[in-house]
C-alpha positions, 0 to 999 in steps of 0.5 A, a space after each residue: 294656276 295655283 291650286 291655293 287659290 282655289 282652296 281659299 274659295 269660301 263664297 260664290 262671289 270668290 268662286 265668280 272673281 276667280 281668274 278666266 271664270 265663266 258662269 255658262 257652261 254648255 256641256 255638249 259644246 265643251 269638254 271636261 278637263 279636270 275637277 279641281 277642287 269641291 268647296 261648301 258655300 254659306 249660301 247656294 249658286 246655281 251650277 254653271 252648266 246651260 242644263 242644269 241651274 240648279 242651285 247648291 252649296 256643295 260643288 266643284 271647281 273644274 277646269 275646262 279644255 279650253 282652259 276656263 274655270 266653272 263651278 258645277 254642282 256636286 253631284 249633277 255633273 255626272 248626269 249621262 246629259 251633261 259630263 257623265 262619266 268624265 266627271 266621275 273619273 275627274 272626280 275620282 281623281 281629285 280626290 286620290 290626289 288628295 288623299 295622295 298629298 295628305 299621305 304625302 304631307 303625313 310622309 314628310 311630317 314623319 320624317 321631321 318627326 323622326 329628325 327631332 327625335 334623332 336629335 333630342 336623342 342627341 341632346 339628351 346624350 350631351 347633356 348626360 355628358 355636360 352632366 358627367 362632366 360637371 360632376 367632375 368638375 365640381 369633384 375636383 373644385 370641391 378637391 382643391 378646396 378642401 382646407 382653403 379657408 372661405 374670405 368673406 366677399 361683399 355680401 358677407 358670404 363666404 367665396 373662394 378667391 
């Protein structure tokens, strides 16, 4: 499933309407596969899980073995009666994912970084040359005009035929 779903959850009724979402969860009956992604709601929503109930706004997302969605309570997860351990090592591995795809992005950011100061520095290189390349020219007008009389163009200023 798209993991940009789950990070655009800002309200327990985005967290109800997402797919294959149950709102029971009944830990000794089904294990943890994963913990998604935390979210912070304005308001709180009961954890999911049958023993437990307690309302929270700052909880995770997970992903069950047989494949369905719930929201659980941040820290009640790892209660020894409910996903214990589990929860803190998929949790823990959530958030080094995280911190993974922020290196990563930072990694690619770097590199685009490092392309457009290569080619700035392209730039500026050809632009020294236009430059020096446009002093000549000017140069050499300005030669080949010496002693041509200027004939005045349609403004009255002077131009050179």
């Amino acid at each position: 499933m798209d993991e940009l779903i789950f990070r655009k959850v800002k309200t327990a009724a985005d967290i109800r309407n997402l797919p294959r979402w149950v709102g029971r969860v009944d830990p000794q009956t089904v294990k943890l596969k994963r913990v998604i992604w935390p979210y912070h709601l304005p308001h709180e929503m009961p954890c999911s899980l049958t023993n437990c109930g307690t309302p929270h706004k700052d909880g995770v997302l997970i992903e069950l073995e047989d494949g369905r969605i719930s929201n659980i309570g941040h820290i009640c997860g790892a209660d020894a009666n409910k996903f214990g351990d589990d929860f803190v090592r998929a949790k823990t591995a959530m958030s080094e994912e995280k911190v993974r795809a922020m290196i990563l992005l930072a990694l690619e950011d770097r590199q685009t970084l490092n392309s457009i100061r290569s080619r700035a520095a392209e730039v500026r290189k050809q632009r020294w040359t236009l430059g020096k390349s446009s002093a000549e020219v000017r140069s050499r007008v300005s030669d080949g005009l010496r002693g041509v009389e200027p004939s005045p163009g349609r403004s009255g200023r002077p131009h050179y035929l």
